[in-house]
C-alpha positions as CSV (number, residue, x, y, z in Angstrom):
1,X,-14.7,9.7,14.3
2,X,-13.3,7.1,11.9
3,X,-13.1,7.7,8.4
4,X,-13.3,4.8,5.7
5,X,-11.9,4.6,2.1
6,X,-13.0,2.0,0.3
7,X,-10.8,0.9,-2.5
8,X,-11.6,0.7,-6.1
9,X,-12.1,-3.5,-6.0
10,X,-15.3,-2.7,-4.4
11,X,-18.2,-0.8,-5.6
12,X,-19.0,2.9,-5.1
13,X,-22.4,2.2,-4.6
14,X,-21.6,0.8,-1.1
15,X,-20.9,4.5,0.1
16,X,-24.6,5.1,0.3
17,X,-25.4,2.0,1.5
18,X,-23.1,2.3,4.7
19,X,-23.3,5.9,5.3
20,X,-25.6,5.8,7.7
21,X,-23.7,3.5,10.0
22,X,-20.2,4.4,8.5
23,X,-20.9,8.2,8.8
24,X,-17.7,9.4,7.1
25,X,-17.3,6.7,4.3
26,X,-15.6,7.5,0.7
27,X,-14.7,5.5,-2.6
28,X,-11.4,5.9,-4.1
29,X,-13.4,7.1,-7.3
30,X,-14.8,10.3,-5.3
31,X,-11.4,11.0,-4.2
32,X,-9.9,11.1,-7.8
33,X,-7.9,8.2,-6.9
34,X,-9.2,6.0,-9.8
35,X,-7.0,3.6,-11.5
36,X,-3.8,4.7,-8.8
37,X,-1.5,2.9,-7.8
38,X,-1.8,1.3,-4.1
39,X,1.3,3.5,-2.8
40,X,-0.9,6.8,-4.0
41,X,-3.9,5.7,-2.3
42,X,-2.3,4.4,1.1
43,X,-0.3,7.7,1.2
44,X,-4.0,9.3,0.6
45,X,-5.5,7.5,3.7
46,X,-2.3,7.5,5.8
47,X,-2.5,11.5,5.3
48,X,-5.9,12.3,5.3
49,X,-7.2,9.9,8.4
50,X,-9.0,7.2,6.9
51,X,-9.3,3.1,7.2
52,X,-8.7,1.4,3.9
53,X,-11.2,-1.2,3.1
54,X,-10.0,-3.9,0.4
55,X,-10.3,-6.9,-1.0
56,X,-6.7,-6.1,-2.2
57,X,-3.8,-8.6,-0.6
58,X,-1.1,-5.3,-1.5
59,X,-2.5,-3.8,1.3
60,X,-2.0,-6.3,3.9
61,X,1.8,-6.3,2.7
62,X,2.1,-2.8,2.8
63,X,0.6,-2.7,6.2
64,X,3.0,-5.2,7.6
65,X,6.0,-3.6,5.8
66,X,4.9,0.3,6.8
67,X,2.5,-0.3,9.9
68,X,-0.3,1.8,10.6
69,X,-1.7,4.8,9.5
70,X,-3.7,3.8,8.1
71,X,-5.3,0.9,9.1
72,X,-6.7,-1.9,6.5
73,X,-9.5,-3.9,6.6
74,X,-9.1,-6.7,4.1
75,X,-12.4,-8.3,2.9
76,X,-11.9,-12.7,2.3
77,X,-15.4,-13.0,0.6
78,X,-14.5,-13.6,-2.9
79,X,-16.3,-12.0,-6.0
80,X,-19.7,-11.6,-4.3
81,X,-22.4,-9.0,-4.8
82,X,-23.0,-5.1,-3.4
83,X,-25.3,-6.7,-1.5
84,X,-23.6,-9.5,0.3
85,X,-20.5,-7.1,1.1
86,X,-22.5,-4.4,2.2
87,X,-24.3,-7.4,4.7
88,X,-20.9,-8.3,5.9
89,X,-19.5,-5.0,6.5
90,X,-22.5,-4.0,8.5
91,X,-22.8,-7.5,10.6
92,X,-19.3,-6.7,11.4
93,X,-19.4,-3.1,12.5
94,X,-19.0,-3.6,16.2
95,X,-15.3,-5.6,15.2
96,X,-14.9,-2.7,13.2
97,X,-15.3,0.2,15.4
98,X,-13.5,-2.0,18.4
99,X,-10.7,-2.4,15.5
100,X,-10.5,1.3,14.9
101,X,-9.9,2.1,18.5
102,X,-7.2,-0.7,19.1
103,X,-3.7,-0.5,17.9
104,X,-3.7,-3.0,15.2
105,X,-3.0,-2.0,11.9
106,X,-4.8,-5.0,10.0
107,X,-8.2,-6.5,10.5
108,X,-9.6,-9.2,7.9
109,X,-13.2,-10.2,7.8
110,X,-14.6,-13.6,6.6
């Protein structure tokens, strides 16, 4: 089962929102990773099994630099609502779990 950490660019509110497709979905916040830096929170997801989810470009570099785990999935959708990312995450959750399963390291979503 895949686990998700979403980063601290995007709310904590989606956790309940996405739970019950996500299953095993966490915000950096929960995770005392609040206000760390990107190297403490990859290293968090790289040791602990979980899928980044950003709107953060750091990551993208630090995935091409360090390769996977983990992997990162890098939100292009601007400054938008709970609402609108939570929409795109879950129209996009078949791309998603195919993602997880393939050996790419990087996945952005429009």
């Amino acid at each position: 089962m895949q686990k998700y950490l979403l980063d601290e660019n995007l709310s904590k509110r989606l956790v309940e929102k996405l739970t019950p497709v996500f299953s095993v979905i966490t915000h950096v916040s929960a995770e005392g990773l609040l206000n760390s830096f990107d190297n403490e929170i990859w290293n968090f997801a790289k040791n602990n099994n979980y899928t980044i989810i950003t709107k953060d470009y750091d990551f993208f570099d630090m995935s091409h630099l360090y390769g996977c785990p983990p992997k990162v999935i890098k939100l292009n959708c601007g400054n938008k609502s709970t609402d609108y990312i939570c929409s795109i995450l879950l129209d996009k959750f078949k791309f998603i779990k195919i993602f997880a399963g393939s050996s790419n390291c990087y996945m952005e979503i429009f």
